[in-house]
C-alpha positions in Angstrom: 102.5 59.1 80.9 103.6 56.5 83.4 101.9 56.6 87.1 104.9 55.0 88.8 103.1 52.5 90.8 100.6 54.7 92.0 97.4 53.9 90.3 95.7 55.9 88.3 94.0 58.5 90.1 90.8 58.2 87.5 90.1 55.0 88.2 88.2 56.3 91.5 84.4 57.1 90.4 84.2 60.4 93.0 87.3 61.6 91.7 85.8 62.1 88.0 82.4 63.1 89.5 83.9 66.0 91.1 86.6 66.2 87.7 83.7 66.5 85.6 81.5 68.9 87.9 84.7 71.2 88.1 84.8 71.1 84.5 81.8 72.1 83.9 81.3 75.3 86.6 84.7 76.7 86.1 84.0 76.6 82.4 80.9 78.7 83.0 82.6 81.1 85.9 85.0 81.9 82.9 83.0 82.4 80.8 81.3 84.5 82.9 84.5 86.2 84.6 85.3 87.0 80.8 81.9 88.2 79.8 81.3 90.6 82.9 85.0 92.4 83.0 84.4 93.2 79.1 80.7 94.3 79.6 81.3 96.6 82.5 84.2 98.6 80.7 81.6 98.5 77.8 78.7 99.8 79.3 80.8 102.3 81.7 82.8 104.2 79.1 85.9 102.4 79.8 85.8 103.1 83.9 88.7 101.3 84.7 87.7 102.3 89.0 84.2 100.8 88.2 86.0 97.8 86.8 88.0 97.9 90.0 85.2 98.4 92.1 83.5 95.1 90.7 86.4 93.0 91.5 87.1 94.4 95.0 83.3 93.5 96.1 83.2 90.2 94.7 86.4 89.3 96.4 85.4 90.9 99.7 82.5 89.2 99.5 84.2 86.3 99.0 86.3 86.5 101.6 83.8 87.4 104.4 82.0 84.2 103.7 85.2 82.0 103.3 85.3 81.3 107.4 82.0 80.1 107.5 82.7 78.2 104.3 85.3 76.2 106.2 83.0 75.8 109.8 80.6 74.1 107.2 83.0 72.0 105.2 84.3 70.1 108.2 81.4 69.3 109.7 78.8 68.6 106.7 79.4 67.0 103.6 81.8 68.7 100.9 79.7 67.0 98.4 76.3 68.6 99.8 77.9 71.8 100.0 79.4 71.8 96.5 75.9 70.5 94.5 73.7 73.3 96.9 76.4 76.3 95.7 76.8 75.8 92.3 72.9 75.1 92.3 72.4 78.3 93.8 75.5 80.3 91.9 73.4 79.3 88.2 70.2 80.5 89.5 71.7 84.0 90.2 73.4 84.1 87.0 70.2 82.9 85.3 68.4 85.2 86.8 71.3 88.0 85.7 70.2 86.8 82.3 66.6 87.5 82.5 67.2 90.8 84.2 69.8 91.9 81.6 66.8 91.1 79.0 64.2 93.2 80.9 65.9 96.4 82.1 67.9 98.2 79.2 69.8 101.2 81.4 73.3 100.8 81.3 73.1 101.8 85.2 70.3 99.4 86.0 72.5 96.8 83.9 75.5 98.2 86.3 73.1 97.7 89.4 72.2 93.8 88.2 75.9 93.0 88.0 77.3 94.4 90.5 74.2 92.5 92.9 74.2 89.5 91.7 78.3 89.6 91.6 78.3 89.7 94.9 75.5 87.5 95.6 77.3 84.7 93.9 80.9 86.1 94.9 79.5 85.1 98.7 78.3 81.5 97.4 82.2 81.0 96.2 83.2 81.6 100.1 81.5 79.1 100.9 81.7 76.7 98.4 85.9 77.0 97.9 86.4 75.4 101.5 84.6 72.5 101.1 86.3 71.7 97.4 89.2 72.6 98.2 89.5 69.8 101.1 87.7 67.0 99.3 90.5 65.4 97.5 92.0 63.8 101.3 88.7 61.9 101.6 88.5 60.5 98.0 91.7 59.5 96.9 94.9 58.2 98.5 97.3 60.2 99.8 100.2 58.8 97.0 97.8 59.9 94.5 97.6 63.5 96.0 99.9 65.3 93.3 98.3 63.6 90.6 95.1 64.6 91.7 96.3 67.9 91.7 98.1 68.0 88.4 95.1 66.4 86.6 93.5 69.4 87.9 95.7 71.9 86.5 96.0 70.6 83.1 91.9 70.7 83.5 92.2 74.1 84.5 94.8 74.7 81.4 92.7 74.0 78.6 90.0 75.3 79.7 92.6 78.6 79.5 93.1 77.7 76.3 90.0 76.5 74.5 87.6 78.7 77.3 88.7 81.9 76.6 88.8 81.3 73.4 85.1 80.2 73.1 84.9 83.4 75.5 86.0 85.7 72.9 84.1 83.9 70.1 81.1 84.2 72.0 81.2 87.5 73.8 81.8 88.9 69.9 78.3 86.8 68.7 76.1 86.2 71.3 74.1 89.0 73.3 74.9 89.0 76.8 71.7 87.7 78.2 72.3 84.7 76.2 76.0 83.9 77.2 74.8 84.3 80.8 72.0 81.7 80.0 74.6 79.3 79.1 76.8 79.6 82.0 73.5 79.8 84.1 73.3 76.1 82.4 77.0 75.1 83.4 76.5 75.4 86.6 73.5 73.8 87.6 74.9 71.1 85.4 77.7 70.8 87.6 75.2 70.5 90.6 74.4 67.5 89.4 77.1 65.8 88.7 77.8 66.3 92.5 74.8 65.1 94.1 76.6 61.5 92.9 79.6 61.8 94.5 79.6 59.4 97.6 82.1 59.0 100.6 82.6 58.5 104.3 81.2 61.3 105.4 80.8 61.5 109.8 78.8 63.8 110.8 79.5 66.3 114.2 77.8 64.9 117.1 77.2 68.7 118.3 74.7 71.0 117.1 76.1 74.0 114.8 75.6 77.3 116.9 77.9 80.8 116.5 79.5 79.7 119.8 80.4 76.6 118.3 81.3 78.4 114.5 83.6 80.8 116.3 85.0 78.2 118.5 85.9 76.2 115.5 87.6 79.3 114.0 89.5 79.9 116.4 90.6 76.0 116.8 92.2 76.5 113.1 93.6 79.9 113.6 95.8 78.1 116.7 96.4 75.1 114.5 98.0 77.3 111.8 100.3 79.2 114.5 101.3 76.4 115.6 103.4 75.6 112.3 105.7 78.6 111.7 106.6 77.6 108.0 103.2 77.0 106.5 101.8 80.7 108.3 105.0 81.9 106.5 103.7 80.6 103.6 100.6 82.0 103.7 101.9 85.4 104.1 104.0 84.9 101.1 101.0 83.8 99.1 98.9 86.9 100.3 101.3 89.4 99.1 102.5 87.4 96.0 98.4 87.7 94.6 98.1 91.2 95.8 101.0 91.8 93.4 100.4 89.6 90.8 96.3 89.7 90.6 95.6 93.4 88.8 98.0 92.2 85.9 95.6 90.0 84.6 92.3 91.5 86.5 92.7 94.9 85.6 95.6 95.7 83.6 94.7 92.9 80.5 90.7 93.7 80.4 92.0 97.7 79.8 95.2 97.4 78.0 92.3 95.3 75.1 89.7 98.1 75.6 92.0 101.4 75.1 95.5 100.2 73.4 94.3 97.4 71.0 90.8 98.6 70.5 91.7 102.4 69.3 94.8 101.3 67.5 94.6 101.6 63.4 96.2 98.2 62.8 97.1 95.1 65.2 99.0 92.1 64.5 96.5 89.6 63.1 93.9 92.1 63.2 92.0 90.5 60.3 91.7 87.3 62.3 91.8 88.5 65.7 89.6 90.7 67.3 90.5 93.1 70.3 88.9 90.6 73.1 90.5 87.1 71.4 94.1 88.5 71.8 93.1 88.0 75.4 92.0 84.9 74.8 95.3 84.3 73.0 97.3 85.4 76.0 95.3 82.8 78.4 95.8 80.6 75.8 99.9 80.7 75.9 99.5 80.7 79.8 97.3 77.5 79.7 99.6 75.6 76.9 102.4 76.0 79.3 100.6 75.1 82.4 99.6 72.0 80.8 103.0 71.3 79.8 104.1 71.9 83.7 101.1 70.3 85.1 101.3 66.9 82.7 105.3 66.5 84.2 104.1 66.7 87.5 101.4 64.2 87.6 104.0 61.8 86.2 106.0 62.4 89.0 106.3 61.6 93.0 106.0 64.8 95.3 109.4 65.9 96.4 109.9 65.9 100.7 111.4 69.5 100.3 110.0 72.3 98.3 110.9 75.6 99.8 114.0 76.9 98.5 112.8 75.6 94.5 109.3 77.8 95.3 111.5 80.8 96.0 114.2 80.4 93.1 110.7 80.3 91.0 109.4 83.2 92.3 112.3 85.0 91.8 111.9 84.4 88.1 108.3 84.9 87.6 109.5 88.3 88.9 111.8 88.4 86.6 109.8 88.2 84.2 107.0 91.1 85.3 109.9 93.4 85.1 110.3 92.4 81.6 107.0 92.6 80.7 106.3 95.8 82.4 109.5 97.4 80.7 108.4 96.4 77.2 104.9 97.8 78.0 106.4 100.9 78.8 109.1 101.0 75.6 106.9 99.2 73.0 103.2 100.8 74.0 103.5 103.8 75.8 106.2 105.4 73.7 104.9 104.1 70.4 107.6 101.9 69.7 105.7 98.7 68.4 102.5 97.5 69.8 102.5 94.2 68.0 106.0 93.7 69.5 104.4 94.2 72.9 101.9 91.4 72.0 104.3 89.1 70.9 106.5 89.9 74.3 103.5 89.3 76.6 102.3 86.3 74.3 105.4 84.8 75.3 105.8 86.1 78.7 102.5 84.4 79.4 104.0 81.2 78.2 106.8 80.8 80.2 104.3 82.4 83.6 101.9 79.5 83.2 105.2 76.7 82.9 106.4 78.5 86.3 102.9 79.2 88.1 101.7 75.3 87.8 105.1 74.0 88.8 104.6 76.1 92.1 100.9 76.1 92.3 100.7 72.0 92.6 103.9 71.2 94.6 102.2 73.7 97.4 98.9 72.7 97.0 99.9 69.2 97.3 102.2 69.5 100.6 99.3 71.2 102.2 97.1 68.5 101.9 99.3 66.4 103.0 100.5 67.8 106.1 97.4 69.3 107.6 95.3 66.9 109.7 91.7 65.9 107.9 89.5 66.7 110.3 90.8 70.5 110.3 91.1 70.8 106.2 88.5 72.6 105.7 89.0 75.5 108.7 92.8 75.3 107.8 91.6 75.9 104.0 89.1 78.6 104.4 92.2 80.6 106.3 94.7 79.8 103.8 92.1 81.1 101.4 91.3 84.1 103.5 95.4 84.9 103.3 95.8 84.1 99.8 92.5 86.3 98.6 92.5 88.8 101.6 94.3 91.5 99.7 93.1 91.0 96.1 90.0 93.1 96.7 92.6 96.1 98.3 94.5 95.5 95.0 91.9 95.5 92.3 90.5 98.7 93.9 94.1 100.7 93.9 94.9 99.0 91.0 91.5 101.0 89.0 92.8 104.0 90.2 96.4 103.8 89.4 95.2 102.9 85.7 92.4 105.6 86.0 95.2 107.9 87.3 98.7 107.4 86.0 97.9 104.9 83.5 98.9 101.1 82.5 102.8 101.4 82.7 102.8 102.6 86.1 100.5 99.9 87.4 103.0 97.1 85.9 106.1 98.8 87.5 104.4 98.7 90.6 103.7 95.2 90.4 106.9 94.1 89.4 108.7 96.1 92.1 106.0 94.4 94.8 106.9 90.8 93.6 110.2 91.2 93.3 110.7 92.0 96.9 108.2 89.7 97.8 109.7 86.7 95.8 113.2 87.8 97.6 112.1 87.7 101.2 110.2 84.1 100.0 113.8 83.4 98.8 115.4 84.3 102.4 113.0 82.9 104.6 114.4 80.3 106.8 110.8 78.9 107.9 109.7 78.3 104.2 112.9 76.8 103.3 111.9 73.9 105.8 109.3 73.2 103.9 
């Protein structure tokens, strides 16, 4: 892999503190992730709307906390922020653990998750901000995409070998224990980020609500003032609205009722129900690795616009496809193994197309918005990109609770198709 006269970004002793913390905690929030979407259909008889439910308070949560998240990041240290989250994030999942040991009714169980979800769902909001706009103040901006990229291929193979070790250990461990462990991944990732050191200023003025909302407001002006990256964002929101029940709701349910009551699988002597979804992250990271290894070889293109759209328009393409051969190959009883070796692949050529958009964006952003706002103008870009994922999850649960898993796909498609095509249309985001 050659760097092109840029350095290598690991060469800078903050940037593999904070690689090696985000190893670590995102390791153990997918584990967890994993763990908690399985256990909740488990426990609930298959409730795809409690499943739903789940996901649509975390992510509110989430979200309500994300503003505040971004008031904090700009004027404390992102480093301070980071260790004092994912400190607190593994003592609520530790204590999940012990909880999960001492009460034994599935609605008590229920009560703990759904709690403590949240809880740590809030933490996220807060903690996202601040990580998301460290990279500015730790490395140069030339090394920006490669920052990003190493990242991604971080964040593929832990898609590969995490879910993997998800399925493995979901299948042989009780669920008190996996918690345990992620419990241990977190505050373990605290620690690597007390180390992290850099130029941190602090705010001369006193943090107050007037002061919080003023700040708010300050990045909400900032962002209106660039046409093409609120475009953008607008995009994004719909894109995940449409795109996040596919693998939030429709794969978790699709495992527990299609694979799990069918006779025979493909590979089903090898496999069980819960590692072919470890298989299908698997094909998504691979690819993603692929994409995200070309990248950080590579110098950030000036214009990205029009190549975002012409990729959207395919990884639309490819949701019809998948939710056509869900519809022929599962739901009319054609051939469910064919319909795992469609998705299998359809994953593989979404996580080549997802990273080659994802770090492009990602990278531009960074680059464009002024330092001293990263945070506020992150926490809002967050906001836009999440806002509608809890709205989704929650109809999403009761379109599969109501007219089942084909319908849910078709509807996604359709939504990121016309989404993509508008993307493709846009004259702001071809600016970009």
């Amino acid at each position: 892999m050659h760097d092109h006269g840029i350095g290598n970004v690991f060469r800078s002793r903050n940037f593999r503190l904070v690689f090696l913390g985000a190893l670590v905690s995102e390791l153990g929030a997918l584990l967890y992730s994993f763990a908690v979407s399985f256990y909740i259909l488990e426990i609930s008889g298959n409730s795809a709307f409690l499943q739903g439910l789940y996901l649509a308070l975390c992510g509110a949560a989430t979200l309500l906390l994300t503003p505040v998240g971004g008031v904090l990041g700009d004027r404390f240290s992102k480093s301070r922020i980071m260790y004092v989250c994912d400190y607190i994030k593994g003592g609520l999942i530790l204590l999940a653990a012990f909880l999960l040991t001492v009460f034994r009714s599935e609605q008590t169980q229920l009560v703990v998750l759904f709690a403590l979800g949240i809880l740590g769902s809030a933490v996220s909001g807060i903690f996202t901000p601040a990580a998301d706009s460290l990279f500015p103040h730790i490395v140069r901006e030339e090394q920006l995409q490669q920052a990003n990229a190493y990242f991604s291929i971080k964040s593929s193979l832990e898609s590969i070998l995490g879910v993997i070790l998800a399925g493995v250990l979901y299948a042989a461990l009780p669920i008190h224990t996996l918690f345990f462990l992620v419990g241990l991944c977190f505050v373990a990732s605290g620690v690597s980020e007390m180390l992290i050191r850099y130029d941190h200023r602090p705010s001369p003025e006193k943090l107050t609500l007037g002061l919080a909302v003023r700040d708010m407001r300050e990045g909400l002006r900032y962002l209106k003032a660039r046409k093409a990256v609120l475009t953008l964002l607008g995009v994004i929101l719909f894109i995940n609205f449409f795109f996040a029940p596919v693998t939030g709701n429709f794969l978790p349910y699709f495992v527990r009722t299609d694979l799990t009551s069918a006779p025979a699988y493909l590979m089903d002597h090898a496999l069980t129900p819960e590692l072919w979804s470890s298989v299908f992250s698997a094909c998504f990271g691979v690819s993603s690795l692929v994409s995200a290894a070309i990248l950080s070889a590579r110098k950030p293109k000036e214009k990205f616009g029009f190549e975002t759209g012409l990729k959207l328009c395919a990884v639309a393409a490819l949701m019809i496809v998948l939710a056509l051969g869900y519809w022929l190959l599962v739901d009319r009883g054609a051939s469910l193994n064919g319909f795992l070796i469609l998705f299998s692949l359809g994953c593989l050529s979404m996580g080549f197309l997802i990273s080659w958009i994802n770090i492009p964006v990602s990278t531009a952003m960074m680059r464009i918005v002024d330092r001293d706002k990263l945070s506020k103008v992150s926490s809002i870009l967050g906001i836009g990109s999440q806002g509608m994922i809890p709205i989704a999850s929650m109809l999403a649960g009761l379109v599969l609770q109501a007219l089942g898993s084909a319908a849910l796909l078709f509807i996604c498609a359709a939504g990121f198709t016309v989404t993509a095509l508008l993307c493709l249309s846009s004259r702001p985001l071809r600016e970009l």
